[in-house]
C-alpha positions in Angstrom: -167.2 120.7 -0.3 -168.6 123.4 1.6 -171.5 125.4 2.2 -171.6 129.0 0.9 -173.5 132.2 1.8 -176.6 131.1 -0.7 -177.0 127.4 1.0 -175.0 126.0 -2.0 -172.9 123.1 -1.1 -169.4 124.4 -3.3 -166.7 121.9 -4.7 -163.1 122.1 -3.8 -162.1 119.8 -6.6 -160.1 121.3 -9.6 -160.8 120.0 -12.8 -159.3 116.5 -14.0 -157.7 118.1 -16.7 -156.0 121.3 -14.7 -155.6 118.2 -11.8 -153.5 116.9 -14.5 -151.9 119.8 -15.9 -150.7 120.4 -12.6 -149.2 117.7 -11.9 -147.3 117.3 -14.9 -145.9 121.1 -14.2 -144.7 119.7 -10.7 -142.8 116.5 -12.2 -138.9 116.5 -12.1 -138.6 116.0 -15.7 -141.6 115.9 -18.5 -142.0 113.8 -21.9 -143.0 116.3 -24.7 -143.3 115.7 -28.0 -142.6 119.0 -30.6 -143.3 119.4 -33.7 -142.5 121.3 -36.2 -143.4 122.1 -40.3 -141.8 124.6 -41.2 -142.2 126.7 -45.3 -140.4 124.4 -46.9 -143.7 121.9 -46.8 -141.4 118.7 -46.7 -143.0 116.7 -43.8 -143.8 117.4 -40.1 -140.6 117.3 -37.4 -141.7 114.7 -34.4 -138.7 115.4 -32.0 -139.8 113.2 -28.3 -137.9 115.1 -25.6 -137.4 114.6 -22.0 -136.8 117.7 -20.1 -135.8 118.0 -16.6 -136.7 121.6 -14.8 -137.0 124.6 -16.7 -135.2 128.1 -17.4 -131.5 128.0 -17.0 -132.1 125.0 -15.1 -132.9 123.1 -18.2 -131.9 119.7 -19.2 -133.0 117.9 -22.4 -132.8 114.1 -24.0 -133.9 113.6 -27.8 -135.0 110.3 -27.1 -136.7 109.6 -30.5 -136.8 111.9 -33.9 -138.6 111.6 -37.4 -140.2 113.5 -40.1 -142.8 112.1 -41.7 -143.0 113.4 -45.1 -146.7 115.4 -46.5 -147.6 112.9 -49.8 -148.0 115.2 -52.9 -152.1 115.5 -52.2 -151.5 117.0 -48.6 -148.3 119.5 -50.3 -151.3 120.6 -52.9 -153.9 121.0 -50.2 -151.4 123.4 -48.0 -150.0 125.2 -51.0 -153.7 126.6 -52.5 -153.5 128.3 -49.5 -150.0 128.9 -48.8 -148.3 132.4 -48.7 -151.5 134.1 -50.6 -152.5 137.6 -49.9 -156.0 136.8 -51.4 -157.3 133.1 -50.7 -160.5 130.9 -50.5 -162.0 132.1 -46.3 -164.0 128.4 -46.8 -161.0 126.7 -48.0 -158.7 128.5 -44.6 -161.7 127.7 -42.7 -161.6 123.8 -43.5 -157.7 123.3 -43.3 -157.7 124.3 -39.7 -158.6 121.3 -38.3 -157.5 119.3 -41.0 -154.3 120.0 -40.8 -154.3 119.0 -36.7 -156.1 115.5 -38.0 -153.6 114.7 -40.0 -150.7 115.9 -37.9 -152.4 113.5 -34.9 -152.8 110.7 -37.9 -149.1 111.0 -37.8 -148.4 111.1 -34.2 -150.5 108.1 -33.1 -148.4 105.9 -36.3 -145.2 107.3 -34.8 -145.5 106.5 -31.5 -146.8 103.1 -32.3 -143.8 102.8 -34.7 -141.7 103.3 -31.5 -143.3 101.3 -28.9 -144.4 104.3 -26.7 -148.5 104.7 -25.9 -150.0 108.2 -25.6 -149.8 108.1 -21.7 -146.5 107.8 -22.0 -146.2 111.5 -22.7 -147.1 114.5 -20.8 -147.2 117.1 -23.8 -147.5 117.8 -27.5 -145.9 121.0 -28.5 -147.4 122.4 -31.6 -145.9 125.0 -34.1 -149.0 124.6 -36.9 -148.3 125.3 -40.3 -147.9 128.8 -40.9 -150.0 130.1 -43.7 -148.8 133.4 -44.0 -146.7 135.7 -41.7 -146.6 139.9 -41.6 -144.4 141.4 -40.1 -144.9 145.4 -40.5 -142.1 145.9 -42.9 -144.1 143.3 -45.4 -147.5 145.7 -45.2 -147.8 149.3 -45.7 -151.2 149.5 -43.5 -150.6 151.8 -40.5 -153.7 150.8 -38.7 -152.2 147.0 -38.5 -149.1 145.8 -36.5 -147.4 142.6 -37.3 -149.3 139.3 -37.8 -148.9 135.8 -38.6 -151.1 133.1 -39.0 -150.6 129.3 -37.9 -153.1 126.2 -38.9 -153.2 122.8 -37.3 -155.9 123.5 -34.2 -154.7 122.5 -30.8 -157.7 121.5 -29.7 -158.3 118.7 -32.7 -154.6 117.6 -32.0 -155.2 116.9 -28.3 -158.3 115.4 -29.1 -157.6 112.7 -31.4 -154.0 112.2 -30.0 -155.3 111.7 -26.0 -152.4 114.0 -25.2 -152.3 117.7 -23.7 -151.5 120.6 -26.3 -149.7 123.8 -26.2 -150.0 125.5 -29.6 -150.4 128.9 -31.2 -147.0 130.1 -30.0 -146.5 133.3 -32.2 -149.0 135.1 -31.0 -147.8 135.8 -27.2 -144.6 137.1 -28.9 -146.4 139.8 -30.8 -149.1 140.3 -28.2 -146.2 141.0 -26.2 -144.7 143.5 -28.7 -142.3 141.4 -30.6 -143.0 140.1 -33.9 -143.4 136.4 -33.4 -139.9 135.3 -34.9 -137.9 134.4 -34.7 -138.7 131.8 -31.7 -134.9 130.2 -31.4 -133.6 132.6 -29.6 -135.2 131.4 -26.1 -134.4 127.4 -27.1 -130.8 128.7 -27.7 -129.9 130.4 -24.9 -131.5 127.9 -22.6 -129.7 125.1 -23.8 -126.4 126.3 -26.3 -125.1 129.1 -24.1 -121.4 128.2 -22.9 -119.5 129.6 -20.4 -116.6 130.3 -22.7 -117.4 130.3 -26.4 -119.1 132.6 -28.5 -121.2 130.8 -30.0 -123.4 131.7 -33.3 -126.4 129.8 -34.1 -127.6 129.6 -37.8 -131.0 128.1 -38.7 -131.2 127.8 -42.4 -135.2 126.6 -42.8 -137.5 128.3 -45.6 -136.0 131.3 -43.9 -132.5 131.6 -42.3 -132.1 132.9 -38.7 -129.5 133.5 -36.5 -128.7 133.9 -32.7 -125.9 135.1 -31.1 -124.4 134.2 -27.6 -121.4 136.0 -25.8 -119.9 133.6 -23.6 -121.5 133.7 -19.9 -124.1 136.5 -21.7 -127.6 137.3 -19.9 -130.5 137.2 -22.3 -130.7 140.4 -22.2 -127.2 140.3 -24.2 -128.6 137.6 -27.0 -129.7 138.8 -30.1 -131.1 137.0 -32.8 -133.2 138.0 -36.4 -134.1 136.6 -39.1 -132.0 137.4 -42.0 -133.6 136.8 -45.3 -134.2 133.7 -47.8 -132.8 130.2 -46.3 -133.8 127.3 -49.1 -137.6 129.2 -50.1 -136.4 130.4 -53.1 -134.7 127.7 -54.0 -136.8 125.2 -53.3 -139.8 127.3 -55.4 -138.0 127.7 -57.9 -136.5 123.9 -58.2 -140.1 123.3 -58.1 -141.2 125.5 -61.1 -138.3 124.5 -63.7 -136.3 121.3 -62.2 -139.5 119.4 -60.8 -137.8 118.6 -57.8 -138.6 119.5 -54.2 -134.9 121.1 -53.3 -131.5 121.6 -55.0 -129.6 118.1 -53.1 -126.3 119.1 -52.1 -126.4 122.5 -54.2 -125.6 120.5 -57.6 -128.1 122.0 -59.5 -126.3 126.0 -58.5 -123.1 124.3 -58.8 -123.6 123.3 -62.8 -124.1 127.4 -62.9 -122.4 130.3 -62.2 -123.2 133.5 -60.2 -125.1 136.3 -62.5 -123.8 139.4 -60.7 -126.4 142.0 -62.5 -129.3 139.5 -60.5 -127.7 139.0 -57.3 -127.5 143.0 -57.0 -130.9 143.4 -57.8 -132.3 140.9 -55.7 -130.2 142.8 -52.9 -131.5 145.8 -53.5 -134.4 144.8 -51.9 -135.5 147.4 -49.0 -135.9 144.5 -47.0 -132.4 143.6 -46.2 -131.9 147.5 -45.0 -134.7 147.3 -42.1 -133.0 147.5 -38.7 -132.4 144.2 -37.6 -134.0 142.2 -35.5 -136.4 141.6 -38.1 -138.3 139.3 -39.8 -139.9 137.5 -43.2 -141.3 135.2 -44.7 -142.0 133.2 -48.1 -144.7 136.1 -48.5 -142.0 138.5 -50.2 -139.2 135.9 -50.7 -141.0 133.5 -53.5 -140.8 132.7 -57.5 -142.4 136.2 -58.3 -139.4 138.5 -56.2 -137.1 136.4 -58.7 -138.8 137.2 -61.9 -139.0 140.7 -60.8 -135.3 141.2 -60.3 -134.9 139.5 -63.5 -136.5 141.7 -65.2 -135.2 144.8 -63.6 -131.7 142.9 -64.3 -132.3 142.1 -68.2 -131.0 138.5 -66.8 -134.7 136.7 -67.7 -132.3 135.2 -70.8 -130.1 133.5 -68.4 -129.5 129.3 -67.6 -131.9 128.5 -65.3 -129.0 126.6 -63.9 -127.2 130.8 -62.7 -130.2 131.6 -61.7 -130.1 128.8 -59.0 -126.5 129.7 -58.5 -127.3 133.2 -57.6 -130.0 132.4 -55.4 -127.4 130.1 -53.6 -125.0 132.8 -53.2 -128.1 135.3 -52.2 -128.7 132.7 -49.1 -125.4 132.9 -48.5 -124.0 137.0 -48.8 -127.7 137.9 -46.9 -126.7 135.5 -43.5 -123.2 136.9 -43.7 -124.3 140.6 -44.6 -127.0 140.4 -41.4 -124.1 138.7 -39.1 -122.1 141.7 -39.7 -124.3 144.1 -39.2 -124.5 143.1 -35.4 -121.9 140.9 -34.5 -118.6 142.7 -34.3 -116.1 141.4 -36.7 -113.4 141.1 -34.1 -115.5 138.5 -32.1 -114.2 135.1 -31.8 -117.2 132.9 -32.2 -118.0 129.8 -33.5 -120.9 129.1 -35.9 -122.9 125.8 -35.7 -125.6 125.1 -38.3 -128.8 123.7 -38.5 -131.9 123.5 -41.0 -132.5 121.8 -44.0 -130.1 124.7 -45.4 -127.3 122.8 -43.9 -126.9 119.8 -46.1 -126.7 122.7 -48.8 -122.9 122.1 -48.8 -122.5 125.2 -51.7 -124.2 127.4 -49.7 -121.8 126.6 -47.0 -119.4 126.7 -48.5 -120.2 130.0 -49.8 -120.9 131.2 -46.1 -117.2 129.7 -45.3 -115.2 131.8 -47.9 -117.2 134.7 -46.3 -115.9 134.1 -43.2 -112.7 132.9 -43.6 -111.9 133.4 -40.0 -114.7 131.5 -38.2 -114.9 128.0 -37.4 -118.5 126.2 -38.9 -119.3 123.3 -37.4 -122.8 121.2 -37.2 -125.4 121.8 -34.2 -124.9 117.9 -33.5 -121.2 119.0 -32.1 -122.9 120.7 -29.1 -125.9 118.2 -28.5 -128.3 119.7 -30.8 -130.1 117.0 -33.7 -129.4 120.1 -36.9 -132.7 118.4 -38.2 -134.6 118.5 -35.2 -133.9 121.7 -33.5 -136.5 123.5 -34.7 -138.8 120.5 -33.1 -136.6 120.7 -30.2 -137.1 124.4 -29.6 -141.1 123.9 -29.5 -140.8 121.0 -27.0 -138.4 123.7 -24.7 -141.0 126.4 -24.9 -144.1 123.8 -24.3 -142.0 123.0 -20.7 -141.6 126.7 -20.0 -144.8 127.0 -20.5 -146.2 124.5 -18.0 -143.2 124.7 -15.6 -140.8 128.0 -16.3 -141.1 131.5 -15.6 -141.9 134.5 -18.2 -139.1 135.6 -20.1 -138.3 138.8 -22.6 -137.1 137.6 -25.7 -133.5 138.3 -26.5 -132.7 141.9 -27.3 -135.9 142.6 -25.4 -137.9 142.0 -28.4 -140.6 141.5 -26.5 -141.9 144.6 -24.4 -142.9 142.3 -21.1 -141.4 139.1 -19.9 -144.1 136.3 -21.8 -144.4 132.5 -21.3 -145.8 131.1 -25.2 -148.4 128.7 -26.2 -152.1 128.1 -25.9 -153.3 125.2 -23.9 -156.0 122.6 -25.2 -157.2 119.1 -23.2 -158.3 116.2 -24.4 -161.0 116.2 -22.5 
């Protein structure tokens, strides 16, 4: 306490929650939870991580991992407004915090399931569930820059889980010029650069993404985009005719066979001919694109079955095309995969024949969980957050250095 100019007696003492946030940021090593849903709509990601430091400094443990699946009733929920240009502003309005009260239902019955209280953790690192994303080259409206949109409120989440927040991630990266994907690109480089290998990092989610790292390469030297559809497509459309959520193991495309009048009219897209980086979502990449290039193709008489096929092959010749068009085809580089995309073994196999030279090998071969990177990445930026140093995005996507994620207490 002390006495100011007024005669007011003036506390020193920072508030408990800042005490606390403080403290955490000072600890040799930090216990964060991230999470991750991503388009696909199959469950949320709970990936516990312990981290020790921050930047290049970084070390990270996946001590515990699940996904704990949305029932049909929550997929229906999300879905009515999923992706819309034109939905229900009561209906957005509600699902906020909903989503975040079910996402802490879910955390409090995990870490029960494990053994580990909420005190046990310092953070929860939130992705949301994006709603709808706009990058420019999705809207013609000059006046607007690139937008996107995640649900799940922070602030219900730390609430009801008893555990501080960092959420909202995207929007730093646009803020900051960029365009708020993709977001592996800072997770990748902190942990997965080697001092050797070239090294090629595929995410096939919803949407498929990819960095690259040159051996011993400054971030300024990484580069990674977004590249076009992952499983969205796929999944949609094994939804509309198949009544299944995905296409397991690609034996749905494999009873079909590649219609090449629809695979060239899906690629005509102007999409895959904006500069790269870039990025996209299930906002142009959904059941109606399909229908559309089948009718510009004359293929709307075709098996549903080569319809799959040739949006297996799309995945595939998109990644590939969008590698090419920045990575030299003399590097030597290895490519590890992660996603939901990667237990797709047609489409990788697809991807393999198209690169006949590189070596593909799973995430898991350089201590990355394929199913939890995603989570993973979340928990890396929640820690730089607290404890790191701003960083540009690789490529210098971003215009200023940025640290990501908006911070909510419990109390």
């Amino acid at each position: 306490m002390y006495l100011n100019g007024c005669g007011y007696f003036v506390s020193l003492s920072m508030h408990q929650s800042i005490q606390q946030l403080y403290d955490i940021a000072k600890k040799p090593s930090r216990k964060v939870l991230g999470l991750m849903s991503g388009t696909s709509l199959d469950g949320l990601d709970i990936a516990l991580c312990e981290l020790e430091g921050a930047g290049k400094e970084t070390k990270l443990s996946l001590l515990n991992f699940a996904t704990v699946s949305y029932d049909n009733a929550m997929k229906e929920e999300i879905l009515s407004i999923f992706s819309k240009a034109s939905v229900s502003l009561e209906k957005l309005t509600l699902m906020n915090p909903w989503i975040a009260l079910q996402n802490a239902q879910m955390i409090n019955q995990t870490l029960a399931s494990w053994g580990i209280k909420a005190a046990e953790i310092d953070l929860i690192a939130s992705h949301g569930q994006t709603i709808y994303h706009a990058p420019k080259s999705l809207h013609p409206n000059d006046a607007f820059g690139p937008a996107t949109l995640q649900i799940g409120d922070g602030d219900h989440l730390a609430v009801h889980t008893g555990i501080i927040t960092i959420s909202d991630f995207r929007q730093k990266h646009i803020a900051a010029g960029g365009e708020g994907a993709p977001l592996a690109v800072y997770g990748d480089y902190l942990l997965c650069t080697d001092t050797i290998e070239n090294r090629l990092l595929l995410n096939i989610g919803g949407i498929a993404n990819y960095t690259y790292l040159p051996a011993n390469g400054r971030l300024d030297q990484v580069f990674s985009s977004d590249t076009g559809p992952g499983n969205t497509m796929m999944d949609a459309f094994m939804r509309a005719h198949f009544n299944a959520e995905y296409d397991k193991d690609g034996l749905v495309a494999k009873k079909g066979s590649i219609n090449e009048a629809l695979l060239k009219a899906m690629k005509a897209n102007s999409f895959f001919n904006v500069p790269l980086p870039k990025t996209i979502g299930p906002e142009l990449f959904n059941v109606a694109f399909i229908e559309k290039a089948q009718l510009a193709s004359g293929t709307t008489h075709i098996a549903k079955e080569d319809v799959m096929a040739t949006l297996n092959r799309l995945t595939a010749e998109t990644i590939v095309d969008a590698i090419h068009k920045h990575v030299p085809t003399s590097d030597h580089y290895t490519l590890y995969t992660s996603g939901g995309g990667m237990h797709n073994q047609l489409v990788v196999e697809h991807i393999q024949a198209l690169l006949p030279q590189i070596v593909i090998k799973s995430s898991q071969a350089i201590g990355i969980h394929p199913d939890a990177k995603e989570a993973i990445l979340f928990a890396i930026l929640a820690n730089e957050c607290v404890a790191g140093e701003p960083m540009y995005a690789g490529g210098n996507a971003t215009k200023i250095p940025v640290t990501m994620g908006k911070i909510s207490f419990p109390k």
